[in-house]
C-alpha positions as CSV (number, residue, x, y, z in Angstrom):
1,X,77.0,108.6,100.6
2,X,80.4,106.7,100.7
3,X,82.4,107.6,102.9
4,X,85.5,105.6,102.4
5,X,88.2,106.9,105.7
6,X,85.6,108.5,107.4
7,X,86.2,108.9,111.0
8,X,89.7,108.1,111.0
9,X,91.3,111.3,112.7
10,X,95.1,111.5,114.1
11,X,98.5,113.1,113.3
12,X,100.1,113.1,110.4
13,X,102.8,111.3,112.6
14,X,100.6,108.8,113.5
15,X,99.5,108.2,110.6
16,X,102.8,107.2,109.2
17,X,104.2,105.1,111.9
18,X,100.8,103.3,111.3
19,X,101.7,102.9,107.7
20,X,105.4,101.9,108.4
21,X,104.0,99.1,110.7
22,X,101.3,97.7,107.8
23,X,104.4,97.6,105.5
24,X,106.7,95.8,107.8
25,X,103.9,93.4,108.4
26,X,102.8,94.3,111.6
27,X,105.9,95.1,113.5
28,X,106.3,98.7,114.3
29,X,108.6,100.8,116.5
30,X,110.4,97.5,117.7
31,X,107.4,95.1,119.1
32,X,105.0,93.3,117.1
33,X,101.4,95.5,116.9
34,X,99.6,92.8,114.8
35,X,100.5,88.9,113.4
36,X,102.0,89.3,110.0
37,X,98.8,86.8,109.1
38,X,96.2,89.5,109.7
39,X,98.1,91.9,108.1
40,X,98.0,89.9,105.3
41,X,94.2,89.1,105.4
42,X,94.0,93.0,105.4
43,X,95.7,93.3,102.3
44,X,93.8,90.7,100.5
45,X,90.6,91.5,98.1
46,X,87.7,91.0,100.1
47,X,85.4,92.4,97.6
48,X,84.8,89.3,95.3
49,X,84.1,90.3,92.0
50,X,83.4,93.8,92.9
51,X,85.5,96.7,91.9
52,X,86.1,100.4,93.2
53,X,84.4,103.0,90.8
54,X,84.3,106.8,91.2
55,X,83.3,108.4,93.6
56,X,80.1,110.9,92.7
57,X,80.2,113.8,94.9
58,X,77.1,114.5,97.0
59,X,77.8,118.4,96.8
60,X,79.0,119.6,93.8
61,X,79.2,123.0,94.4
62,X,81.8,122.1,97.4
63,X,84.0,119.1,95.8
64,X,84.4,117.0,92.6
65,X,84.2,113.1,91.9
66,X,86.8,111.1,93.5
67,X,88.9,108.8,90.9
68,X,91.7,107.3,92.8
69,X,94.2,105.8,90.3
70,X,92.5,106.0,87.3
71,X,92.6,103.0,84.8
72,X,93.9,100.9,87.4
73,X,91.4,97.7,88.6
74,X,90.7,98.5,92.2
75,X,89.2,96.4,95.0
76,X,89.2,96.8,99.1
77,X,91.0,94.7,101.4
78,X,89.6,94.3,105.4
79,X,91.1,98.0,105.7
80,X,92.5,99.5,102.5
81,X,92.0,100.2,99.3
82,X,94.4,97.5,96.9
C-alpha cells in the first residue's frame, strides 16, 4: 500500500501557513523556518528516472484509483509531489 501524506495530521490553518512558508522559500510568519537551499533540495526530483503513476486502491468497495493531474509527467521531491 502507498501511502503518499500518511501521517501528516494538523489544521487546515496550519497547513497553509506551512504552504505559504515553502513558497516563500522558507521564511514564514516573519523569521526564517528553513534555508531557502533546502527548500529548494525539497523541490527538486529526487526520483531519477522514475515517475508517479496511479494510485490502485487497496479497497475498492471504499475508494477509487488516485490520478493526480492526469497527463501531466510527475516525480517526488524530498517532501512533495512536483
Amino acid at each position: 500500500m502507498e501511502n503518499g501524506g500518511g501521517g501528516l495530521y494538523s489544521t487546515v490553518g496550519d497547513y497553509a501557513k506551512f504552504i505559504r512558508m515553502i513558497l516563500n522559500g522558507g521564511k514564514g510568519n516573519g523569521s526564517r523556518v528553513l534555508k531557502a537551499e533546502t527548500v529548494a533540495a525539497m523541490s527538486q526530483n529526487q526520483m531519477g528516472d522514475c515517475r508517479v503513476c496511479m494510485l490502485p486502491t487497496t479497497d475498492p468497495a471504499g475508494s477509487l484509483d488516485a490520478e493526480f493531474f492526469p497527463g501531466l509527467e510527475k516525480t517526488w521531491g524530498l517532501s512533495f509531489m512536483i
